[in-house]
N, C-alpha and C positions, 0 to 999 in steps of 0.2 A: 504494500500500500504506500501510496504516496502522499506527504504531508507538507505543506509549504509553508514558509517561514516570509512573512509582509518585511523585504529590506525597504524601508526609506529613511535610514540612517540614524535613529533612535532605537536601539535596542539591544537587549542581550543575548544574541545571536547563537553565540558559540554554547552556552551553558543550556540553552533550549534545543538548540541541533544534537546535542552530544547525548540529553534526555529521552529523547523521541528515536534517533539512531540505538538507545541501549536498547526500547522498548520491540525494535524489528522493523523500524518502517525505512525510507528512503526521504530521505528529507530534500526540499528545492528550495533553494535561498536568493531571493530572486525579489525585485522591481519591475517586473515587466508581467501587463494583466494576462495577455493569454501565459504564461506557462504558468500563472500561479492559478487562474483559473483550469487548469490541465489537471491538475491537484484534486485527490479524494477529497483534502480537507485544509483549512487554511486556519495559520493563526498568528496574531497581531502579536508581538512582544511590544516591550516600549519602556526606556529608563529615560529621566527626564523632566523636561516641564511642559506642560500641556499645549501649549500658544505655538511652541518652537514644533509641538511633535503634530498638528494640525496645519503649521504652515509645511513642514515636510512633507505629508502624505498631499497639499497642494500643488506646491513646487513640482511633486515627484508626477503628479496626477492620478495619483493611488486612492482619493480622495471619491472617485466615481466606481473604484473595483466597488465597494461596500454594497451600490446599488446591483451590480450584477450578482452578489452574494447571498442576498436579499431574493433577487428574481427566481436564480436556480435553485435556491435552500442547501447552498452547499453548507457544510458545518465550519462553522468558524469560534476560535476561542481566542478571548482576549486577553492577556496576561496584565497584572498590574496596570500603569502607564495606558496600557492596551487597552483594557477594561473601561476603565475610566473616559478612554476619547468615543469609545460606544455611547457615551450618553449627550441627551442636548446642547450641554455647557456645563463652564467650569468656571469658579470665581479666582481662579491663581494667576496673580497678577493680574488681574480685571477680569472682563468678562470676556468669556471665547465661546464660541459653537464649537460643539460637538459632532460626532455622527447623525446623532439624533434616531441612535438605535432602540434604545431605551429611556424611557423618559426618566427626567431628575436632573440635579442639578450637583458638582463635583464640589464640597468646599472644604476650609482649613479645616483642621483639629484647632478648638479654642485652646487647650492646653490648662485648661479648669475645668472640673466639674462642678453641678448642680448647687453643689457645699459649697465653692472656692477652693477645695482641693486642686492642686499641680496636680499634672500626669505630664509624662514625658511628649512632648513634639521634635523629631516624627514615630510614629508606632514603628518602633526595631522590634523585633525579637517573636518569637514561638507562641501564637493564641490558639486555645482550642476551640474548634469550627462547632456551632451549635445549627442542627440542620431541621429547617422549617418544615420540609418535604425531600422525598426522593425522587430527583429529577430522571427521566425516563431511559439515562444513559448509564446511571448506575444501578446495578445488580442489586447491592444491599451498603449501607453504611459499613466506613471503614472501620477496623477497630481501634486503629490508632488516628485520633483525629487533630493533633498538632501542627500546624502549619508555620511558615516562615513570613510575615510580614515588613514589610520597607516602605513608607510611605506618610505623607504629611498630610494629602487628602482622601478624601471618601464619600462614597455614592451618599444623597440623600434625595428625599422626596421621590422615589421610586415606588413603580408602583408596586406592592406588596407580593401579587402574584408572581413576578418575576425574581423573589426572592428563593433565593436553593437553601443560605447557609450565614450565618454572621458569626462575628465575636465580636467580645466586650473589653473595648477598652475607653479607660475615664467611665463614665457613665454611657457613653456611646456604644451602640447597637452597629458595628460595624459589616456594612455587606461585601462579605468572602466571596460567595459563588452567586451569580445572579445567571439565569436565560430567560431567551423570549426567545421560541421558534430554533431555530439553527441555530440561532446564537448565544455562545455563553461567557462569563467572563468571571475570573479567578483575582481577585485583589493581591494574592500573596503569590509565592515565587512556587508553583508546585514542584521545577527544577529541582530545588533550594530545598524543597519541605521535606525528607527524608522518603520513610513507608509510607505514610500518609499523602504525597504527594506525587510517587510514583503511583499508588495504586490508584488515584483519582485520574493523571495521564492513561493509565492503561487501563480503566474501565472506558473513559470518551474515546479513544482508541479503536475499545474494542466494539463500543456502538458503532461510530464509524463505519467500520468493516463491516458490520452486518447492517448498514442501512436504518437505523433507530434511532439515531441519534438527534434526528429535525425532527420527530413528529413533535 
């Protein structure tokens, strides 16, 4: 199976290629729509700032694949950075449009909770994924559900239905795994995230492969 990796010059390329090659696939790393449209399945990486990684998929013209991804239902996962340019906008460093895959809207961590308590900005380190529902590409929840998180912002005002999975950090309800339709998007580094994040790669994967993964 073949899985294509969105280069337009923001992202973690080599730690997601080397991911997905342990798992058995053939990976394409590529800018250009037809060969990444040629692809079983396509997925957005992205380290970064949001403004910079929206004028690149411009610039690059990668900005219009979304819509052909959309039309065919090919499966697309967005990582981190990735995840986040799926939605309509983002407040980092002003206001930017999104894909406008998903509705909501991308903003800071306050860096207070509800009390006045601190909590660290940006969310580093290991939260465990607490899962709404089981979305139609996984078999059964992991047993190990620690993941790796990196990141200053986070989905809000989304709508509830497309919610897979969150963790809790500060007092925030942080959204981990979100889909709508073919498309899904992972906040944290599944790379990164040890068992828990291979086996969540190699269950979408393994929908993939067997066609189940859009419905």
């Amino acid at each position: 199976m073949k899985i294509g990796v969105i280069d337009y010059g923001m992202g973690n390329l080599f730690s997601v290629e080397q991911a997905i090659k342990r798992l058995g696939c053939e990976v394409v790393i590529s800018a250009e729509q037809k060969s990444l449209l040629q692809c079983d399945a396509l997925i957005l990486p992205g380290v970064g700032a949001f403004q910079d990684a929206m004028k690149k998929l411009q610039e690059t013209g990668l900005e219009s694949l979304f819509k052909e991804v959309i039309a065919s239902k090919k499966p697309l996962l967005g990582i981190c950075l990735g995840m986040q340019l799926l939605f309509q906008e983002s407040e980092e460093n002003g206001l930017w449009q999104g894909l406008g895959i998903f509705k909501g809207r991308i903003k800071q961590f306050s860096g207070k909770d509800s009390m006045g308590n601190s909590y660290r900005v940006p969310h580093m380190g290991w939260n465990d994924l607490q899962f709404t529902k089981l979305p139609n590409w996984l078999e059964q929840l992991p047993n190990e559900r620690y993941v790796y998180f990196v990141h200053s912002y986070f989905a809000t005002e989304m709508d509830a239905e497309n919610l897979i999975a969150y963790a809790e950090y500060g007092d925030v309800k942080v959204p981990g795994i979100v889909q709508k339709g073919n498309v899904t998007g992972m906040q944290f580094h599944p790379e990164k995230s040890g068992e828990c994040g291979v086996y969540l790669l190699q269950q979408w994967i393994h929908a993939v492969a067997k066609g189940v993964a859009v419905s």
